[in-house]
C-alpha positions in Angstrom: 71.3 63.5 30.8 70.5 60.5 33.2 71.0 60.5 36.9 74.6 60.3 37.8 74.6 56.6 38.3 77.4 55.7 41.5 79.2 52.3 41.3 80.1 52.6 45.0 78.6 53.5 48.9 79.3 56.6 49.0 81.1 57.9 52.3 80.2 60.9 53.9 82.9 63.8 54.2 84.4 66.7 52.5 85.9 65.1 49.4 82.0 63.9 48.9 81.0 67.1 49.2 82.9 68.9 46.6 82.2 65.7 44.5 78.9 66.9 44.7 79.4 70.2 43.8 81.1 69.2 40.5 78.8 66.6 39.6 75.8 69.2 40.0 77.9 71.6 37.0 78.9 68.7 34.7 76.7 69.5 31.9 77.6 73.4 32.7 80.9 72.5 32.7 81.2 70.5 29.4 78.2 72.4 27.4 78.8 71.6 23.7 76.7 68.2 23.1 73.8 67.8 22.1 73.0 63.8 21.9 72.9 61.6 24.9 75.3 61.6 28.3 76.0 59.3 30.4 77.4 60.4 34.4 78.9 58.1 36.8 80.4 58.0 39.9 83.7 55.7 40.6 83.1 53.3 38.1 86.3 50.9 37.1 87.7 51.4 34.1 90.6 48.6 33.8 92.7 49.1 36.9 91.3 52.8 37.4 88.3 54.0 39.0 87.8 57.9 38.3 85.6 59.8 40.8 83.3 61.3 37.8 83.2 60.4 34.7 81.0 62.6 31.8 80.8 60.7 28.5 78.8 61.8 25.1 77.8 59.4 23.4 76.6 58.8 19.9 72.8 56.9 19.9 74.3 53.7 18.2 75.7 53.2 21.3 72.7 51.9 23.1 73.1 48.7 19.6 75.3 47.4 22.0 72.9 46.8 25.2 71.0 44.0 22.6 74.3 41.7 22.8 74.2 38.9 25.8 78.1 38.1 25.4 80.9 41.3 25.7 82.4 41.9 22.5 85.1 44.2 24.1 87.9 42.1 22.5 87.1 42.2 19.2 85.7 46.0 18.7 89.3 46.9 20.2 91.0 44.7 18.1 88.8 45.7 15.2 89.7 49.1 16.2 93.2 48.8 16.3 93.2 47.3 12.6 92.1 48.4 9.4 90.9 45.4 8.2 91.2 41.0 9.7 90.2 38.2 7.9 88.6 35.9 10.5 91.5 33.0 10.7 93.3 36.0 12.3 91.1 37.2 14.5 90.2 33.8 15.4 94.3 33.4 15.7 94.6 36.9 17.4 91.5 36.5 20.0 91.6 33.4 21.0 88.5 32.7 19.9 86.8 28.9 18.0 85.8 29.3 14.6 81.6 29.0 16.1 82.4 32.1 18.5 83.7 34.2 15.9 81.6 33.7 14.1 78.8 34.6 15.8 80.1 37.2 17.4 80.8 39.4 13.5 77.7 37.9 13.0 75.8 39.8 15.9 77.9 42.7 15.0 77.2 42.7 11.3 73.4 42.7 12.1 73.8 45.8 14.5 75.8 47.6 11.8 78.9 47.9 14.2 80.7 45.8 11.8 81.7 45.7 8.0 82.3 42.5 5.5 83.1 42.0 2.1 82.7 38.0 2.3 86.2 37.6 3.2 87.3 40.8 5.2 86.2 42.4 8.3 86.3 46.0 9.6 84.7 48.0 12.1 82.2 50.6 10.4 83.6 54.3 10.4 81.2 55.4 13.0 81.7 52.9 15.8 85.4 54.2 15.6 84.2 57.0 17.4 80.9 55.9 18.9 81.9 57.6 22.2 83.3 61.4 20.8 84.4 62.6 24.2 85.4 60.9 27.7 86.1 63.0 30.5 87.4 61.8 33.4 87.7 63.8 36.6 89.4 63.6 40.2 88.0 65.0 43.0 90.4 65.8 46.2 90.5 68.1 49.0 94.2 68.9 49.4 96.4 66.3 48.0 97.1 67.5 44.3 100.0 65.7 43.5 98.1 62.8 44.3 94.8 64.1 42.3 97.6 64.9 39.0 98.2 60.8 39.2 95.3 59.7 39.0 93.8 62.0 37.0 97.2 60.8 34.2 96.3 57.4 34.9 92.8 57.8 33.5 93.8 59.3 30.2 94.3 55.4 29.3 90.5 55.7 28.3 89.6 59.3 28.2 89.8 62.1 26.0 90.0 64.9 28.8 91.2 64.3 32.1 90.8 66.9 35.0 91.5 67.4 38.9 89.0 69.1 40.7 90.3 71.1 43.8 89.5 73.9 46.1 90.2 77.3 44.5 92.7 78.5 46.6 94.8 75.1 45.7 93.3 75.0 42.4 94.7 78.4 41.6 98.1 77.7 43.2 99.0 74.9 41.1 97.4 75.2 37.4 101.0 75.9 36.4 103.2 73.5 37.8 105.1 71.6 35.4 103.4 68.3 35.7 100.0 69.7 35.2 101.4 71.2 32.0 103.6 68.0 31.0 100.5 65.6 31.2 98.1 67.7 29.6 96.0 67.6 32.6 93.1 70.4 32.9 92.0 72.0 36.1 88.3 72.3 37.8 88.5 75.3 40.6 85.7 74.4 43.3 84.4 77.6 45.5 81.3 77.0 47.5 79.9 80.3 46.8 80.6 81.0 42.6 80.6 77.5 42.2 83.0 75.4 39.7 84.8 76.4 36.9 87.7 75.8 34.4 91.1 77.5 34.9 92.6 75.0 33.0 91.5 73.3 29.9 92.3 69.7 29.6 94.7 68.4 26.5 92.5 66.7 24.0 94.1 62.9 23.0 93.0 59.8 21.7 92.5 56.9 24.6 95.3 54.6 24.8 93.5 51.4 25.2 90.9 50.4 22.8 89.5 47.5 25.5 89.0 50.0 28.2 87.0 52.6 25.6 84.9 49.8 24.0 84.2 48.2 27.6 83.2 51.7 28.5 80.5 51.8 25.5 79.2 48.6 26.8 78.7 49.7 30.0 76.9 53.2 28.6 74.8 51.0 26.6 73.4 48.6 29.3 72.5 52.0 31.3 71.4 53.9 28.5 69.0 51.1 26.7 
């Protein structure tokens, strides 16, 4: 995996340290993958900015770091449907007819994207192009604050997690909300180190724009 790449100054304090000691067992954490990763620190997802973020990723990814104009729109909205003739996606996105057509064009030639002549669809692997997102909030006391965010950010990701000091990690792995959101639980000791008391509910991200910006941003790292 490459360095954990941080999107903002990081500030000296305790939160930054048990950041630290979670980022350090990500890969120990999450074991099963055995393609590229991508780590980050605080990036902005949409209107969230999870404190870690651990994505696999499959290689085709990196296709999209060759594109000089986002196609974020249209891989969502490709996403979203099974198949769009191009008046409608010109209809649905805004786009002119030149734009669009470049743009399936590009994504034709990367093999992201599928045509008949008439007919457009995303190809079956770029459905899944990233297989698992997890997201993860880091705080030193304030859970309830930690189980927000952490809900928040399963708009993109697959698994979201709070990460908290043992003896409040423990204390709260069963309270209803955890439970009711399907958020997992990360128990930080300083001495044993970080583990999972809690797995994290698998689901499918909510927002197709926030996933496929995601890629993009993987891809310009990764390539």
């Amino acid at each position: 995996m490459e360095q954990l790449i941080r999107f903002k100054k990081r500030v000296s304090g305790r939160e930054s340290e048990l950041e630290d000691l979670v980022a350090d067992d990500l890969c120990a954490l999450f074991p099963d993958w055995d393609g590229p990763r991508w780590a980050a620190a605080s990036p902005t997802i949409g209107a969230g900015m999870p404190d870690l973020l651990l994505v696999d990723c499959n290689p085709q990814v990196l296709r999209l770091s060759s594109l000089e104009d986002s196609c974020d729109n249209l891989l969502s909205y490709l996403r979203y449907v099974s198949k769009a003739r191009i008046e409608t996606i010109i209809d649905r996105l805004g786009y002119s007819s030149k734009r669009a057509e470049t743009k399936l064009k590009e994504l034709i030639n990367l093999e992201v994207v599928e045509s008949d002549g008439s007919l457009y669809w995303m190809a079956s692997l770029w459905r899944n192009v990233l297989p698992r997102i997890v997201a993860i909030e880091v705080k030193v006391s304030d859970w309830q604050k930690a189980i927000l965010q952490a809900y928040r950010n399963t708009i993109f990701a697959h698994q979201s997690f709070v990460a908290l000091p043992s003896s409040i990690a423990e204390r709260i792995k069963r309270e209803t909300i955890v439970k009711q959101y399907g958020i997992g639980v990360l128990s930080i000791n300083e001495n044993t180190g970080v583990r999972i008391i809690r797995s994290a509910r698998a689901q499918r991200p909510k927002v197709w724009s926030y996933y496929y910006r995601l890629a993009s941003m993987v891809a310009r790292h990764l390539g």
